[in-house]
PDB file with one MODEL, atoms N, CA, C and O in Angstrom:
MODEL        1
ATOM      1  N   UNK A   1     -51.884  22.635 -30.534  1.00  0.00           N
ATOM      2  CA  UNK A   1     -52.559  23.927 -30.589  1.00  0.00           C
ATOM      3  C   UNK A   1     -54.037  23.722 -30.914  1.00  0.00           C
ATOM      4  O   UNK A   1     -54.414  23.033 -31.862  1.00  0.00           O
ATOM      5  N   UNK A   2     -54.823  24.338 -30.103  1.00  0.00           N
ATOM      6  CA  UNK A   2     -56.204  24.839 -31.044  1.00  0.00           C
ATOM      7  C   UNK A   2     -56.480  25.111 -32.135  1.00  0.00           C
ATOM      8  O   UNK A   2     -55.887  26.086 -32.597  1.00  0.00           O
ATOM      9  N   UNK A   3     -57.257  24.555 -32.827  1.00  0.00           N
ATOM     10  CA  UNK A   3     -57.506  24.889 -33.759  1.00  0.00           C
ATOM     11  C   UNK A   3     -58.451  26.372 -34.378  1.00  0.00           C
ATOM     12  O   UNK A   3     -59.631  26.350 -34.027  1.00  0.00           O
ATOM     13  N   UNK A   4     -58.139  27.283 -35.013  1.00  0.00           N
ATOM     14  CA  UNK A   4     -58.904  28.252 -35.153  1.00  0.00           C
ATOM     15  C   UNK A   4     -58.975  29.911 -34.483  1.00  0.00           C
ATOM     16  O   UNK A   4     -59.536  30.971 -34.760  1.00  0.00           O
ATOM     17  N   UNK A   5     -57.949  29.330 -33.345  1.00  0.00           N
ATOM     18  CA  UNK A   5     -57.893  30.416 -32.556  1.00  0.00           C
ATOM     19  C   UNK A   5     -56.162  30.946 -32.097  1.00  0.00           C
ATOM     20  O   UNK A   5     -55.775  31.349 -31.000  1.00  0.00           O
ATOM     21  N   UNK A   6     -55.422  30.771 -33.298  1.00  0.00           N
ATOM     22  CA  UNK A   6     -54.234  31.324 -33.992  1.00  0.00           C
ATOM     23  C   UNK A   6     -54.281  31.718 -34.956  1.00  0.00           C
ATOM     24  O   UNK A   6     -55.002  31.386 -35.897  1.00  0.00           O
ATOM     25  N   UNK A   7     -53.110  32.909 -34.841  1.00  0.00           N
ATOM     26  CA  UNK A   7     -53.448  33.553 -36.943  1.00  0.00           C
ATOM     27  C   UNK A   7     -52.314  32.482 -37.526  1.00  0.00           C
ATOM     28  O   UNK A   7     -51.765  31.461 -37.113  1.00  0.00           O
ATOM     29  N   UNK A   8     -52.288  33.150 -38.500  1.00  0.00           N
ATOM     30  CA  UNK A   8     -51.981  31.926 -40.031  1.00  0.00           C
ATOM     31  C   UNK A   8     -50.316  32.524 -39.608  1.00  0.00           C
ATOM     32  O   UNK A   8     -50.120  33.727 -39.435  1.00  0.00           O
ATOM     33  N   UNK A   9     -49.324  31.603 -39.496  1.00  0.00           N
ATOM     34  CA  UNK A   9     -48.300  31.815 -39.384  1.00  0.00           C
ATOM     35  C   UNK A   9     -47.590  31.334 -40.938  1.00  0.00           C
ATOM     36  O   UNK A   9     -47.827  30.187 -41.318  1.00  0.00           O
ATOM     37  N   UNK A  10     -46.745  32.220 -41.784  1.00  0.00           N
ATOM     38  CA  UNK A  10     -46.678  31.842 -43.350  1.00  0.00           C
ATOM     39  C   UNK A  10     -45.049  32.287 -43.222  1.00  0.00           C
ATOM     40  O   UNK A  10     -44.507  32.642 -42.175  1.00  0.00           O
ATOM     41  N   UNK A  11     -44.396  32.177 -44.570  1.00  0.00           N
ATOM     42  CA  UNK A  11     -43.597  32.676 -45.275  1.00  0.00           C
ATOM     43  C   UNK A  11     -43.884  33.868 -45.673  1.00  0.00           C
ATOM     44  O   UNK A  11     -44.946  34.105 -46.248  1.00  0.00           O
ATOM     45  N   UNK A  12     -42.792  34.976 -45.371  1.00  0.00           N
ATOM     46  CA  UNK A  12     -42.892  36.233 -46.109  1.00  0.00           C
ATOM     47  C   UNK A  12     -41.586  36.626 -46.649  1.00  0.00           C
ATOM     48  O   UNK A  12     -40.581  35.940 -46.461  1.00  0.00           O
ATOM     49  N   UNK A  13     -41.587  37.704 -47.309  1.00  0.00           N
ATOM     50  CA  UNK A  13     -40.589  38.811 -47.666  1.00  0.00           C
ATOM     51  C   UNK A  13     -40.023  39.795 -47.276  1.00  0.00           C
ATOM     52  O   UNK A  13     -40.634  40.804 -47.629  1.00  0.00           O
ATOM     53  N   UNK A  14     -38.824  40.075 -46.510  1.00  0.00           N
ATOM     54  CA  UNK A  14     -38.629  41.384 -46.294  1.00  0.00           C
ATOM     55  C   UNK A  14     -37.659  42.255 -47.547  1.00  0.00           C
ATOM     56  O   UNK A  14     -37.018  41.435 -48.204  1.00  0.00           O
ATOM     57  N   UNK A  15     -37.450  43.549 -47.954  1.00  0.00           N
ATOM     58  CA  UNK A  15     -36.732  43.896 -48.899  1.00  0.00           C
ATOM     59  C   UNK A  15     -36.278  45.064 -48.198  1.00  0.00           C
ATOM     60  O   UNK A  15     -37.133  45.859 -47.810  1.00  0.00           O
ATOM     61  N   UNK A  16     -34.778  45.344 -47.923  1.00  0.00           N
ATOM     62  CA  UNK A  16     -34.659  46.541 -47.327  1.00  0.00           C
ATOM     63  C   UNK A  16     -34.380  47.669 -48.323  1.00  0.00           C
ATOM     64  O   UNK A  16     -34.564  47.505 -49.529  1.00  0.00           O
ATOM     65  N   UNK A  17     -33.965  48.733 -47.840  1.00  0.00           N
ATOM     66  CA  UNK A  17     -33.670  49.892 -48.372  1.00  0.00           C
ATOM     67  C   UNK A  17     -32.748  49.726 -49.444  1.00  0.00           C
ATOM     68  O   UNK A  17     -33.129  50.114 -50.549  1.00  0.00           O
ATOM     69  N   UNK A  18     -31.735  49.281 -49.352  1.00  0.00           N
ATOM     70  CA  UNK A  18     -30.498  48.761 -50.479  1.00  0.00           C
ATOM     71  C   UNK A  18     -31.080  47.444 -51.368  1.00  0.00           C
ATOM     72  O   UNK A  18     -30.272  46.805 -52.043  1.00  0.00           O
ATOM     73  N   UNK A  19     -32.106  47.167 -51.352  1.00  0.00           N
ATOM     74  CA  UNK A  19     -32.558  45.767 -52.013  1.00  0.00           C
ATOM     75  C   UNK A  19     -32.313  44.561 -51.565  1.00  0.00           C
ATOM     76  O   UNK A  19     -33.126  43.661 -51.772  1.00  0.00           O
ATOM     77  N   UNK A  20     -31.289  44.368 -50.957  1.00  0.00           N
ATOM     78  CA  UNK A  20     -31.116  42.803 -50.169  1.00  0.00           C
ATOM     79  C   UNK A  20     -32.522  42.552 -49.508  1.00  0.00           C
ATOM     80  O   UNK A  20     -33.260  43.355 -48.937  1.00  0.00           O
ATOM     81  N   UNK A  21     -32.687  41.158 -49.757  1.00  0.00           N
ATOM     82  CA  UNK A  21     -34.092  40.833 -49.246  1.00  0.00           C
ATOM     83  C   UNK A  21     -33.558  39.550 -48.259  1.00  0.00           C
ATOM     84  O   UNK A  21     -32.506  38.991 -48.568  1.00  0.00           O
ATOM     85  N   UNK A  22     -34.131  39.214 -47.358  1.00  0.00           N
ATOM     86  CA  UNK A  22     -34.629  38.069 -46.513  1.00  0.00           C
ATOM     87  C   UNK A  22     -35.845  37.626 -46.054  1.00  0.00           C
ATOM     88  O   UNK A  22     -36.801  38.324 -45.718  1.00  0.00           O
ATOM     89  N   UNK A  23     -35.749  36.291 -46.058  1.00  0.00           N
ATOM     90  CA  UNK A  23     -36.984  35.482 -45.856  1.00  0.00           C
ATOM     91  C   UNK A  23     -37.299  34.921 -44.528  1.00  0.00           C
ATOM     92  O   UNK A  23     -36.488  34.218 -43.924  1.00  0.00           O
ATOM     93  N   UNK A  24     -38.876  35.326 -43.902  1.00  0.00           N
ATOM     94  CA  UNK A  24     -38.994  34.782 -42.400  1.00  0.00           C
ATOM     95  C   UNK A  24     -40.301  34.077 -42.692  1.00  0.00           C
ATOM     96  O   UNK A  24     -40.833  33.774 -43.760  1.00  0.00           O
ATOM     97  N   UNK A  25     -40.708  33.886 -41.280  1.00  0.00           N
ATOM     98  CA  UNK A  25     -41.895  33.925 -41.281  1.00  0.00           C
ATOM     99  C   UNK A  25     -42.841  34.493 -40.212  1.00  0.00           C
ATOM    100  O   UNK A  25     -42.551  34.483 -39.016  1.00  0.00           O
ATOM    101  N   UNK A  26     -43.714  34.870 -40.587  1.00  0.00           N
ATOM    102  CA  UNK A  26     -44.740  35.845 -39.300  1.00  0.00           C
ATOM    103  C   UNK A  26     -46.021  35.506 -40.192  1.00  0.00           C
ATOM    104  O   UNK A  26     -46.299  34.878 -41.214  1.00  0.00           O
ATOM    105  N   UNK A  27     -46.844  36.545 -38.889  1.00  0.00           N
ATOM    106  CA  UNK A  27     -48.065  36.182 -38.775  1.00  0.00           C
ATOM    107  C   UNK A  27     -49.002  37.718 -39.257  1.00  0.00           C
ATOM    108  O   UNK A  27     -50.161  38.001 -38.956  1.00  0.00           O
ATOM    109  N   UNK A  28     -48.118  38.432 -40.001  1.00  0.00           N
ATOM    110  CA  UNK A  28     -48.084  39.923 -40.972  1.00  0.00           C
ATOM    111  C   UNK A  28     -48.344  39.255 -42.429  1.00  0.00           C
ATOM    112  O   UNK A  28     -47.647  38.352 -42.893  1.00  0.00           O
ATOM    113  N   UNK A  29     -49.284  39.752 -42.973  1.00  0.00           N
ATOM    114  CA  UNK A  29     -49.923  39.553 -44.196  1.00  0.00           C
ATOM    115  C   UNK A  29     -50.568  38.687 -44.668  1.00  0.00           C
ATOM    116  O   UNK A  29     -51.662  38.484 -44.140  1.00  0.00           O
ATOM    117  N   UNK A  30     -50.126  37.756 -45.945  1.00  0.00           N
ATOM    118  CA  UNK A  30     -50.413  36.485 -46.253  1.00  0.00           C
ATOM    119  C   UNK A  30     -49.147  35.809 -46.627  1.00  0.00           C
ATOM    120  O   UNK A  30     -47.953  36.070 -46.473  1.00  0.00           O
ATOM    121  N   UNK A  31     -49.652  35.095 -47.034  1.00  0.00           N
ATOM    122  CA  UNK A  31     -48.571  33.851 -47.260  1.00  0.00           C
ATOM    123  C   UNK A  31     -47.533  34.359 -48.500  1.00  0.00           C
ATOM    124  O   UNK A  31     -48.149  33.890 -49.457  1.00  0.00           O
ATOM    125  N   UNK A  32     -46.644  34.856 -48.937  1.00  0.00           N
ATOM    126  CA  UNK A  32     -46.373  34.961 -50.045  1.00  0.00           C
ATOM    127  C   UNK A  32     -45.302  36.086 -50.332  1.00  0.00           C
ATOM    128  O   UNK A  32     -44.179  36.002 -50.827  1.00  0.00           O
ATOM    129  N   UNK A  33     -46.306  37.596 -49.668  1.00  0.00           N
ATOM    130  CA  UNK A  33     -46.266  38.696 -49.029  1.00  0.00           C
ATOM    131  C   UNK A  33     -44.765  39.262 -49.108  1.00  0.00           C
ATOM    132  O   UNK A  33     -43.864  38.947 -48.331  1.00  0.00           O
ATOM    133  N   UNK A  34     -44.665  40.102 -50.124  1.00  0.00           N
ATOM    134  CA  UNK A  34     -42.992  41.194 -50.062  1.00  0.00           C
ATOM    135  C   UNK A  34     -43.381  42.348 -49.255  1.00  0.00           C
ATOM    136  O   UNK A  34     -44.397  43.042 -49.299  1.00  0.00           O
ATOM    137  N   UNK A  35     -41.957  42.415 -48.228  1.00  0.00           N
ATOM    138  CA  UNK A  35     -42.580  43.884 -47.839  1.00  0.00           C
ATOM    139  C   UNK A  35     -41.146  44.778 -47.749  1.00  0.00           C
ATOM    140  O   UNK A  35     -40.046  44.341 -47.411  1.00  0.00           O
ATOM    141  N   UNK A  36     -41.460  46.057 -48.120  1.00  0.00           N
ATOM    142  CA  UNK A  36     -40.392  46.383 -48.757  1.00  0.00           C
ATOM    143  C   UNK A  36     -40.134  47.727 -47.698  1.00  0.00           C
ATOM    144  O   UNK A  36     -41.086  48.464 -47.439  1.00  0.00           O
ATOM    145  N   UNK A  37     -38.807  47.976 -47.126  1.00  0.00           N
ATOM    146  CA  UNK A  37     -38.694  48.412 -46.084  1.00  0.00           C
ATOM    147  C   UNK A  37     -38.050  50.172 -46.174  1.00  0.00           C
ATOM    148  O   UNK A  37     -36.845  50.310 -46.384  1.00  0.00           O
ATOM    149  N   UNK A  38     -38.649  51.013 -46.058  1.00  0.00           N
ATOM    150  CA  UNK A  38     -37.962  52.469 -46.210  1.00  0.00           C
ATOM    151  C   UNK A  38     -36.981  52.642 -45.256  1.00  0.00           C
ATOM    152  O   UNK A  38     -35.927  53.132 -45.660  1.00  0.00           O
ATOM    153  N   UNK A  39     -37.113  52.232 -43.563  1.00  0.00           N
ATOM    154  CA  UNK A  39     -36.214  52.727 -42.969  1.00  0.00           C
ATOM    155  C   UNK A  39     -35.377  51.161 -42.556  1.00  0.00           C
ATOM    156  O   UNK A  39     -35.887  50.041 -42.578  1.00  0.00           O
ATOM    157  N   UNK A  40     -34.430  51.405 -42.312  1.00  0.00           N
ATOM    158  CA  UNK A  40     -33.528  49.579 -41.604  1.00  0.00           C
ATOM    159  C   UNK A  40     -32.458  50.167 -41.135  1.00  0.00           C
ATOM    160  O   UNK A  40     -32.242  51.371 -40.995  1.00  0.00           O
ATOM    161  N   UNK A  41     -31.694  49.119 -40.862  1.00  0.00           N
ATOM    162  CA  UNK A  41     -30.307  49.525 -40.013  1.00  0.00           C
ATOM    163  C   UNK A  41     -29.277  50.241 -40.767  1.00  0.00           C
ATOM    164  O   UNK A  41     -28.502  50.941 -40.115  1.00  0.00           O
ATOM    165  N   UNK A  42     -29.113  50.159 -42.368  1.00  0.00           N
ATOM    166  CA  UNK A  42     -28.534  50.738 -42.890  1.00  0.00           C
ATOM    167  C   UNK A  42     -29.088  52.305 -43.489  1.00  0.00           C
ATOM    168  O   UNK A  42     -28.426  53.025 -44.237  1.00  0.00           O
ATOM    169  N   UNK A  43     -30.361  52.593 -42.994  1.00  0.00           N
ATOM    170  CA  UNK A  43     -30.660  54.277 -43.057  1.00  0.00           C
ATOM    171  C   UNK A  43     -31.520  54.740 -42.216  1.00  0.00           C
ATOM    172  O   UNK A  43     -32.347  55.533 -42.666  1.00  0.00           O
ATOM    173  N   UNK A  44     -31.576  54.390 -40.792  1.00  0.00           N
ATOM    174  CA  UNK A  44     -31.769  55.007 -39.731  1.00  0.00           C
ATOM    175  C   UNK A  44     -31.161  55.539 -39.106  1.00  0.00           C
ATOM    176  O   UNK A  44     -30.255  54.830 -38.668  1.00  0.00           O
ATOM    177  N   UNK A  45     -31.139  56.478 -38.782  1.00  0.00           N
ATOM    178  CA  UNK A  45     -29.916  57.574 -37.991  1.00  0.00           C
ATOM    179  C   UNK A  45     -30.089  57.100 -36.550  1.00  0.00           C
ATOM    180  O   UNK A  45     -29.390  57.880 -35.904  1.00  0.00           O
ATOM    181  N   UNK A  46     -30.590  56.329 -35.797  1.00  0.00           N
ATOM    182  CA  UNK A  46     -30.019  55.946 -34.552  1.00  0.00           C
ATOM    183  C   UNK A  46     -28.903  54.811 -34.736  1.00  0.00           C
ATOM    184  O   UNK A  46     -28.706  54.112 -33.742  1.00  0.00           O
ATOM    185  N   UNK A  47     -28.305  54.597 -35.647  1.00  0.00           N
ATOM    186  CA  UNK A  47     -27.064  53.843 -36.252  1.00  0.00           C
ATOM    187  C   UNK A  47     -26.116  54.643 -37.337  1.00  0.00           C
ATOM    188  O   UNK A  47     -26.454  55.306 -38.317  1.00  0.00           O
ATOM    189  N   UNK A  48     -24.977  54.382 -36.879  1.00  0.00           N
ATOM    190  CA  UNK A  48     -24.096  55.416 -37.560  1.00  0.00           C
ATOM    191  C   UNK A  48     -23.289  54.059 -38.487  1.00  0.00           C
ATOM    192  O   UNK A  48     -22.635  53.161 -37.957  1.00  0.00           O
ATOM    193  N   UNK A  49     -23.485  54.176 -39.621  1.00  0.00           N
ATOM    194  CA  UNK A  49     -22.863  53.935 -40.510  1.00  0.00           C
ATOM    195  C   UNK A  49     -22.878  52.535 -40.873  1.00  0.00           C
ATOM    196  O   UNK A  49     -22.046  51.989 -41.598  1.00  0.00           O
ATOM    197  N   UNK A  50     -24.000  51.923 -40.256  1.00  0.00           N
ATOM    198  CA  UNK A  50     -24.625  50.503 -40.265  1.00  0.00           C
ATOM    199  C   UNK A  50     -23.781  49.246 -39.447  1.00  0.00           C
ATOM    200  O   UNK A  50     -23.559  48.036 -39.493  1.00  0.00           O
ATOM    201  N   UNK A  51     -23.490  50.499 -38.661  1.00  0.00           N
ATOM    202  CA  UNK A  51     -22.510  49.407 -37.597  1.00  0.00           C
ATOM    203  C   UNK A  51     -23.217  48.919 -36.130  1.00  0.00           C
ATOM    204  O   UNK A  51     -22.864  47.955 -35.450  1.00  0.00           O
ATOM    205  N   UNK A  52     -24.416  49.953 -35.820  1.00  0.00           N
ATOM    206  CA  UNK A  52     -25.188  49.211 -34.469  1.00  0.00           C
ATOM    207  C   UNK A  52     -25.045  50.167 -33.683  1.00  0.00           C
ATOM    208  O   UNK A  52     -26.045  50.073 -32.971  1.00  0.00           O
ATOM    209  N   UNK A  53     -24.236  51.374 -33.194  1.00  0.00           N
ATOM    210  CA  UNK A  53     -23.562  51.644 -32.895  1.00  0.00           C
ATOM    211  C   UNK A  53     -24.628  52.961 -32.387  1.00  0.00           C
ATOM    212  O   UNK A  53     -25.058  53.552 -33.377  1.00  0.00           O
ATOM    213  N   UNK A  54     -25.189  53.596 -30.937  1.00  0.00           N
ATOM    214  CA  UNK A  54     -26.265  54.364 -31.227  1.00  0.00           C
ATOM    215  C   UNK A  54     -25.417  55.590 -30.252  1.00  0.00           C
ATOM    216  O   UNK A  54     -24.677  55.384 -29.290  1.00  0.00           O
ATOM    217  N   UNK A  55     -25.812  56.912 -30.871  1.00  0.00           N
ATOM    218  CA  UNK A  55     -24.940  58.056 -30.129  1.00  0.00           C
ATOM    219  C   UNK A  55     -25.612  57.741 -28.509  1.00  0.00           C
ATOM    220  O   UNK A  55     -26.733  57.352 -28.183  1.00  0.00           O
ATOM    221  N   UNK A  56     -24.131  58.172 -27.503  1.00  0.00           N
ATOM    222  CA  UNK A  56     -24.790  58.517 -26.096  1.00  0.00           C
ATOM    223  C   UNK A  56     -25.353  59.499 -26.272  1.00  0.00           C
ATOM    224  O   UNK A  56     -24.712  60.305 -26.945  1.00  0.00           O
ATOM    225  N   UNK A  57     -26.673  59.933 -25.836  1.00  0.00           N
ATOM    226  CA  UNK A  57     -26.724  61.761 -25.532  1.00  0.00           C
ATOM    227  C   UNK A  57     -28.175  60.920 -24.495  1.00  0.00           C
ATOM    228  O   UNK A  57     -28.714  59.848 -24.767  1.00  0.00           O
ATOM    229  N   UNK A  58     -28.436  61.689 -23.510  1.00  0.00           N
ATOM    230  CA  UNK A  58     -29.702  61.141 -22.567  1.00  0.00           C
ATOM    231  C   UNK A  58     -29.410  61.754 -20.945  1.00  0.00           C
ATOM    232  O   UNK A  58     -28.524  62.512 -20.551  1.00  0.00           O
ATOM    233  N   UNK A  59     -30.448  61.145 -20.260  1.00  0.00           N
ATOM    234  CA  UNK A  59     -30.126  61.784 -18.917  1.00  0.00           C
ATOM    235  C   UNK A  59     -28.960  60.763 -17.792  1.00  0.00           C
ATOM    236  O   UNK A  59     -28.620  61.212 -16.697  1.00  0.00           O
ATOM    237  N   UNK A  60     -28.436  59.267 -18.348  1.00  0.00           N
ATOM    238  CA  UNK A  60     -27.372  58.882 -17.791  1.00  0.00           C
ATOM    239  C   UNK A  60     -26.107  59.348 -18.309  1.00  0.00           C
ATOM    240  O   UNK A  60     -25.095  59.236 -17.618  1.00  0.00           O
ATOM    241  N   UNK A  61     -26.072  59.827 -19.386  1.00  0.00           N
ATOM    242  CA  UNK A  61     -24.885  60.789 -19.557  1.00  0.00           C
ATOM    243  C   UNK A  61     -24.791  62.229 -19.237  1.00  0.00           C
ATOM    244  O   UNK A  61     -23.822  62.748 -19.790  1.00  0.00           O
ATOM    245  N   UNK A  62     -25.324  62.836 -18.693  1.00  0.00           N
ATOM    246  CA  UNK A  62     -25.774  64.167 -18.216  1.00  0.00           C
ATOM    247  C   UNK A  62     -25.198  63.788 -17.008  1.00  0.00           C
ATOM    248  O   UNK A  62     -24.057  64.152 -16.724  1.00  0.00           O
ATOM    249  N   UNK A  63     -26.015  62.940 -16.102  1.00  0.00           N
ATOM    250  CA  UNK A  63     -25.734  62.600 -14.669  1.00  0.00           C
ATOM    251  C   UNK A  63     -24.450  62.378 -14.701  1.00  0.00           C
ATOM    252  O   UNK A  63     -23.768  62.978 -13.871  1.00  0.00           O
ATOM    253  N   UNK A  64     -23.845  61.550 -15.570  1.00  0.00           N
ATOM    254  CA  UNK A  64     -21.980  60.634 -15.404  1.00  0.00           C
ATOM    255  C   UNK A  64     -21.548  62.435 -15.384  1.00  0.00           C
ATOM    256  O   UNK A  64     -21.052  62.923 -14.368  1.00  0.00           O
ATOM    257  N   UNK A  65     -21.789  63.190 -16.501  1.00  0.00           N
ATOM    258  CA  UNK A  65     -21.157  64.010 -16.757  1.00  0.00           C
ATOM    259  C   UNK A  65     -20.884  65.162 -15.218  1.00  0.00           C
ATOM    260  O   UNK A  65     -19.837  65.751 -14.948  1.00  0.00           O
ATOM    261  N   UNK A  66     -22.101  65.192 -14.483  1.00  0.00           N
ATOM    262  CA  UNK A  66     -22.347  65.827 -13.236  1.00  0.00           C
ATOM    263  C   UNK A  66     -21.556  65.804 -12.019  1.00  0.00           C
ATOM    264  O   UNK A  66     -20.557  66.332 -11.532  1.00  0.00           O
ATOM    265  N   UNK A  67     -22.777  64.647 -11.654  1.00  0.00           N
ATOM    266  CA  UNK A  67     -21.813  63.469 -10.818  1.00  0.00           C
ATOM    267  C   UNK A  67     -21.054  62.875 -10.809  1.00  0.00           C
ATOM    268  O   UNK A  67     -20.901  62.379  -9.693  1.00  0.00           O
ATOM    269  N   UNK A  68     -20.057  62.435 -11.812  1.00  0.00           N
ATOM    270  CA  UNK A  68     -19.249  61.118 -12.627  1.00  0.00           C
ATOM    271  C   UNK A  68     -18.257  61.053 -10.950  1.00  0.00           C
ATOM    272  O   UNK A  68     -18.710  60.085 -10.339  1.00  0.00           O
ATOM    273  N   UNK A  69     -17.460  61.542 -10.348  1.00  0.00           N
ATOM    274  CA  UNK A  69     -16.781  61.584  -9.490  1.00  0.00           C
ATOM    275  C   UNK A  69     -17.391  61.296  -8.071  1.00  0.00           C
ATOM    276  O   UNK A  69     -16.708  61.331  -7.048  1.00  0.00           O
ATOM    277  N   UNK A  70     -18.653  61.026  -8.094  1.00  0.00           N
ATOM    278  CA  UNK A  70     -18.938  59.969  -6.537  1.00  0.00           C
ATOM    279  C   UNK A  70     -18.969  58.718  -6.512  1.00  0.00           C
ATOM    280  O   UNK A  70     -19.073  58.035  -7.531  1.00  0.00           O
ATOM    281  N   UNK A  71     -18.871  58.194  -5.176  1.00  0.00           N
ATOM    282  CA  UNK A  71     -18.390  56.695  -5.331  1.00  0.00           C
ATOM    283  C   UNK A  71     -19.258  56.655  -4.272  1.00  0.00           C
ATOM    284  O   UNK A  71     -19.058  57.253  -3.215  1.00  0.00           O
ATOM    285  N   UNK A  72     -20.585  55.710  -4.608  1.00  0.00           N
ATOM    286  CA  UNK A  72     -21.219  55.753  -3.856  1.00  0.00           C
ATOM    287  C   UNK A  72     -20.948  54.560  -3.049  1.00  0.00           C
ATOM    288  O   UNK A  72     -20.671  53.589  -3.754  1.00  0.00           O
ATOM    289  N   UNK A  73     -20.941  54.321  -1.730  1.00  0.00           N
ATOM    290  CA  UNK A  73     -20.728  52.864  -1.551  1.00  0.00           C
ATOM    291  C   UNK A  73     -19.536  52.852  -1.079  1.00  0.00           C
ATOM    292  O   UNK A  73     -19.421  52.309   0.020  1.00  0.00           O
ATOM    293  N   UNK A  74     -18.616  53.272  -1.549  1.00  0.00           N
ATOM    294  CA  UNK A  74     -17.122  53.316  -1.022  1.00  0.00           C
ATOM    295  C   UNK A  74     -16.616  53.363  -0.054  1.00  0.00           C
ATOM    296  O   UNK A  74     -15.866  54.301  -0.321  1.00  0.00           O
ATOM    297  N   UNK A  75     -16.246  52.964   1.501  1.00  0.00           N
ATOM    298  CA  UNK A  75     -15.377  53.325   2.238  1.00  0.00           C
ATOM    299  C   UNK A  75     -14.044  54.583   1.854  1.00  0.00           C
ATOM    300  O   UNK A  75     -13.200  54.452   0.967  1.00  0.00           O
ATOM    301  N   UNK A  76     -14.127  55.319   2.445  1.00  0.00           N
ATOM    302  CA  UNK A  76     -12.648  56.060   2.461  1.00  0.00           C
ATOM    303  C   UNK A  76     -10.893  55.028   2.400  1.00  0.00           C
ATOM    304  O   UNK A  76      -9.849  55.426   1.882  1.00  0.00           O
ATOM    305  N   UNK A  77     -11.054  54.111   2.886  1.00  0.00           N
ATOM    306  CA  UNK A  77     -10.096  53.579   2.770  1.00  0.00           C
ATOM    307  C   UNK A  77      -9.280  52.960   1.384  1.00  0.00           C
ATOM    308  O   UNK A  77      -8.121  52.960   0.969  1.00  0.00           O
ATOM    309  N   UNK A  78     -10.754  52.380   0.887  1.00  0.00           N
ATOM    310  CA  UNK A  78     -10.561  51.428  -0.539  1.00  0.00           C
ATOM    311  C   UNK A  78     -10.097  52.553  -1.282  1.00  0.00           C
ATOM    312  O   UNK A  78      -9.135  52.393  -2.034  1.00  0.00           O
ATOM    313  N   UNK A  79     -10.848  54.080  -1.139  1.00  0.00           N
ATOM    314  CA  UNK A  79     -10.929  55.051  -2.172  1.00  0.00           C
ATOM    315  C   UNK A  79      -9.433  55.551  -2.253  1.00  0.00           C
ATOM    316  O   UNK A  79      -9.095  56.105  -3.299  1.00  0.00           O
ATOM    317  N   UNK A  80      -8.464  55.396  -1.187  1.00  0.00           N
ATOM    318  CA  UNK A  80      -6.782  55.814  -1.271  1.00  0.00           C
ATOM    319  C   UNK A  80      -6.016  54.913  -1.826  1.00  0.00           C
ATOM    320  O   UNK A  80      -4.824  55.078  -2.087  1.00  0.00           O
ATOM    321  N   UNK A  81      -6.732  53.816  -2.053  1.00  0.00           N
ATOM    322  CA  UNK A  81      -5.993  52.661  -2.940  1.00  0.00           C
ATOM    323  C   UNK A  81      -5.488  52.854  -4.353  1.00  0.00           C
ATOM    324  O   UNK A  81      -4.942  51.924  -4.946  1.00  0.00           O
TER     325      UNK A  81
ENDMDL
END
């Protein structure tokens, strides 16, 4: 690498919402650096119950819901199978 023309890549802190902390490293703060997190996977509401898990609601479920019954592509034949 060049010298001088990268940031300082260090050890930091993360601390989430429940207190469990883990250790990375990035190129966010200084070297040393706790950072302490309000929202994470365990209290963001696009995750239900800290399982990953994110509600459908959008415009490909609208469409399934619409359309859900064409087969695009299909021959008539395969479709009596």
């Amino acid at each position: 690498m060049k010298a001088e023309i990268h940031p300082d890549y260090h050890d930091i802190t993360y601390v989430m919402s429940d207190g469990s902390k883990f250790q990375t490293r990035s190129t966010m703060g200084k070297a040393g650096d706790v950072i302490q997190l309000d929202v994470d996977r365990k209290t963001h509401p696009a995750w239900i119950g800290g399982t990953g898990a994110l509600k459908k609601t959008g415009r490909m479920e609208r469409f399934s819901n619409q359309f859900g019954d064409l087969n695009f592509g299909a021959k008539k034949d395969e479709e009596k199978k």
